[in-house]
Phi, psi and omega in degrees: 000075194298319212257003165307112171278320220282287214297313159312321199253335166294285188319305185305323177303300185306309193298343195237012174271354175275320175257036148236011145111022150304147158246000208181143171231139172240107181282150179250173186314136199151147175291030182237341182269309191280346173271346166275337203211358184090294215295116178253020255233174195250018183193108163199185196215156143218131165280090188261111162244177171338291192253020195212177164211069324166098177250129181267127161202199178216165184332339155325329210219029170243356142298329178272334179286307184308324189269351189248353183187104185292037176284203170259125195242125162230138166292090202288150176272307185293209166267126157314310186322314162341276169302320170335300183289331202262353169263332178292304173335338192259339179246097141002070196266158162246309187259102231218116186275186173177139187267121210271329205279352182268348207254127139272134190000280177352284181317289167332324216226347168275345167269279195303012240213314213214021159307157157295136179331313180300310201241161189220177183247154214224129174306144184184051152297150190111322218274319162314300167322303150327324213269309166292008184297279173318126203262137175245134167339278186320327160272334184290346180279326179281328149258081189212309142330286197294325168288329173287342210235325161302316181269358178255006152283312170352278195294326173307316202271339194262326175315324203239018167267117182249186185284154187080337158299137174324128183298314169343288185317295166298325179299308190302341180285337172285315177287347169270003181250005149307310197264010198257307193252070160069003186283156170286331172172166167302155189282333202210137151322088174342100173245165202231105184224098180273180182046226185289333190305338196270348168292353197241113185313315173244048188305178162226116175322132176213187183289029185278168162280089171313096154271224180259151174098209188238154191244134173258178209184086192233107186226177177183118181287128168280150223186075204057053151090323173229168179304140194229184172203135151207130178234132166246231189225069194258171175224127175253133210045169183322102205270148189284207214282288171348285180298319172322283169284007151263326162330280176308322151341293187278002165271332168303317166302279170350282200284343147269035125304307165265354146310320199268329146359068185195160187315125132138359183288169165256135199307322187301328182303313171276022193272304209279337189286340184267334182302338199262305234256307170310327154333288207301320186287003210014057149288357205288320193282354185276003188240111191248006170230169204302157161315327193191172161198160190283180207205123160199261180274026183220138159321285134297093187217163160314122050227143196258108177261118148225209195286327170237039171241113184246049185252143199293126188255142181221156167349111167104333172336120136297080205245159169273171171213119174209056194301164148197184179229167180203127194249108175296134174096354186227283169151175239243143142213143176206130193249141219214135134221171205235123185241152153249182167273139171257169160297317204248038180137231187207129150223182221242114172293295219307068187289040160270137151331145176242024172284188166292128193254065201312189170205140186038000000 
């Protein structure tokens, strides 16, 4: 099966396990495991060497791992750690990576607790993460999927909205209407924030009532394993001079932010391109979290653009653009689309209008 992708990002680990001075990389349960093996299961491990690949699970799982992934599947009698540590043991592994941000302590130490007297496990975080930042045709088509199936919940659900409904009350209507047109669950909690409350970047819903003023609306569908972002704006009833015009700012931020976009920029650059235009608006100080962040079988993942991430945007990247200001005592606004890099630039997945939505 040459044409395995799965099969494909397992060779690149392997062909590269020499020059970082490995003999074995081992992942543990992580959106790193199902992007190396297929395998969505709620407890496995893979053992990647030269010459092998090796998914670790347990009885629960052994009809779904032979149909999700054309490693060599062994089936632990124990705790998968168990087996974990008795397979390096059986290929004389000495140097063995394992991603600490992935691992827990517990874990960590239920393996390394029961190595050959030789061998250890060797921090090499990062490197999976790394390898996914770039999107193959085949994952930029699933979100891709997953951002039209985020905006036609939206929209079916924002149509039928009046004043006075629970921000709860929208959330919940939106993600069950995520899941109507095919998402597997939301990539995140949906949050939902009027008024002053729209001021707390990651408000959470609650029972309050959508009164006059603005409501932010920040979702994101899963979809085959990944993941869309999105926030747009509404206002119930008219919105004033104030909401006008913080508004118009942060679209302004936005769309040069996503003007700076393209292979080789640096993520601060576009970070700083949206921060200036808020500057000029004397907004700089209302805006407290990074600009974008990259998005694929994880909500959140690299590369993240903010104010000290100087990292190279390259072809196929999946990234957000989601500047906003947040006025205590007034409210939050923030504009959100989920873009890749293109060769001449970016193009913008997200096909919802981006205006002020009035309601009622």
């Amino acid at each position: 099966m040459e044409n395995n992708p799965y099969e494909i990002r397992r060779r690149t680990v392997a062909e590269n396990l020499a020059a970082r001075r490995l003999d074995g990389m081992l992942v543990w349960l992580s959106p790193n495991l199902r992007y190396l093996s297929g395998f969505t299961g709620s407890n496995g491990a893979l053992l990647v060497t030269a010459e092998d690949a090796i998914l670790i699970t347990d009885s629960r799982y052994t009809i779904q791992a032979a149909q999700q992934t054309t490693c060599r599947v062994r089936i632990a009698s124990g705790a998968t750690v168990l087996e974990a540590a008795a397979a390096i043991a059986r290929l004389r592994l000495r140097r063995i990576g394992y991603e600490p941000a992935r691992m827990t302590c517990d874990t960590f130490q239920a393996i390394d607790s029961r190595l050959p007297l030789k061998a250890s496990l060797v921090a090499a975080g990062g490197w999976i993460e790394e390898l996914r930042m770039v999107k193959s045709p085949a994952e930029l088509a699933l979100i891709r999927r997953s951002v039209e199936v985020n905006s036609r919940a939206f929209e079916e659900t924002v149509a039928r909205l009046k004043p006075g409904t629970r921000e709860r009350d929208l959330a919940a209507e939106l993600e069950h209407r995520m899941r109507r047109l095919g998402a597997e669950k939301p990539s995140f909690d949906t949050i939902v924030a009027g008024g002053a409350h729209s001021a707390l970047p990651h408000a959470e819903p609650g029972a309050a009532r959508l009164e006059r003023g603005l409501v932010v609306v920040d979702m994101g569908a899963m979809v085959d394993g990944y993941a869309s972002d999105m926030t747009r704006m509404l206002h119930v009833g008219a919105p004033g001079t104030k909401a006008k015009r913080m508004y118009r700012a942060v679209l302004e931020a936005q769309l040069a932010a996503i003007d700076a976009v393209r292979p080789g920029a640096r993520t601060a650059a576009v970070d700083a391109a949206a921060r200036r235009v808020l500057k000029a608006h004397g907004l700089d100080k209302a805006f407290t979290h990074s600009t974008g962040h990259g998005l694929g079988l994880e909500i959140h993942e690299p590369p993240r653009l903010g104010r000290k991430d100087n990292l190279r945007l390259k072809e196929g990247m999946a990234v957000t653009i989601e500047p906003g200001a947040y006025v205590e005592g007034f409210g939050g606004i923030r504009i959100e689309d989920t873009v890749v890099v293109t060769a001449g630039g970016c193009e913008i997945l997200t096909p919802t209008s981006k205006e002020l939505r009035v309601i009622g």
